[in-house]
N, C-alpha and C positions, 0 to 999 in steps of 0.2 A: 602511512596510508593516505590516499589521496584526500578522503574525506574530512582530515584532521586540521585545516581552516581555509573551510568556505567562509568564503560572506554573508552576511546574516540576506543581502538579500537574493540571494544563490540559493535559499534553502527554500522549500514548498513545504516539509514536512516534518515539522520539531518531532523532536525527544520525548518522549513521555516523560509526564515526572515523578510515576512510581510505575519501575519496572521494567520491560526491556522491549522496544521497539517505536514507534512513528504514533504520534497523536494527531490532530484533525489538521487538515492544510492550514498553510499561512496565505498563501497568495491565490491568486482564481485559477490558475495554471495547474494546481493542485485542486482545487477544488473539481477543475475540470477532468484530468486521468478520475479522481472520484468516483464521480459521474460514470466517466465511462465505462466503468469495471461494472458497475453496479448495474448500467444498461446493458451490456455483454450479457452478463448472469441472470440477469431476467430475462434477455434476449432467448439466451439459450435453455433457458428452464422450460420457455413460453413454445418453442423451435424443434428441443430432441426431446420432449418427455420424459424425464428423470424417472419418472415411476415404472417406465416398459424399457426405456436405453440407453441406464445405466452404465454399462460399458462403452460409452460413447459423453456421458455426460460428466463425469466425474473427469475423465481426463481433461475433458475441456475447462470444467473449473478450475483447476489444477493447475494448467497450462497459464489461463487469465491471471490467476492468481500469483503465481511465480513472474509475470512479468507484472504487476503492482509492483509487488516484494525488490524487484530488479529494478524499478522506477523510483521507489521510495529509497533504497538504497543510494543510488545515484542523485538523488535531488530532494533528501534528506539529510538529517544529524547526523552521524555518528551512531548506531546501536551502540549499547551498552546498560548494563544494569543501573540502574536508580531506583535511590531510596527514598526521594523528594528533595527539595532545597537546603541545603546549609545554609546555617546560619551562621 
């Protein structure tokens, strides 16, 4: 897979290290998609009214959120299960 050696500074978004997916950014470039997912989602909470337009607000998180997941993917670790550090 493509992902199996990036450069460590190729990556925005380590490994967790118990468990399976992306822990907090390394670099501001991460920091910033962050950001911006987070302003999206308040954007649109603030925007469609989740409480009356539901059927319009869930897709939209959904959608935001699938392109993080598509971001993190790409300019992250590797997923994969972990148990913590060996030693």
């Amino acid at each position: 897979m493509a992902n199996d050696h990036k450069d460590a500074k190729d990556i925005w978004f380590p490994a967790k290290k118990y468990g399976w997916g992306w822990g907090i950014p390394l670099t501001w470039q991460g920091w910033a998609v962050l950001a911006a997912y987070m302003a999206l989602a308040f954007a649109g909470a603030a925007f469609i009214a989740p409480s009356r337009y539901h059927v319009w607000f869930l897709p939209y998180i959904f959608l935001i959120s699938v392109l993080l997941v598509f971001i993190c993917w790409k300019k992250g670790e590797k997923p994969q299960w972990r148990w913590g550090k060996k030693d």
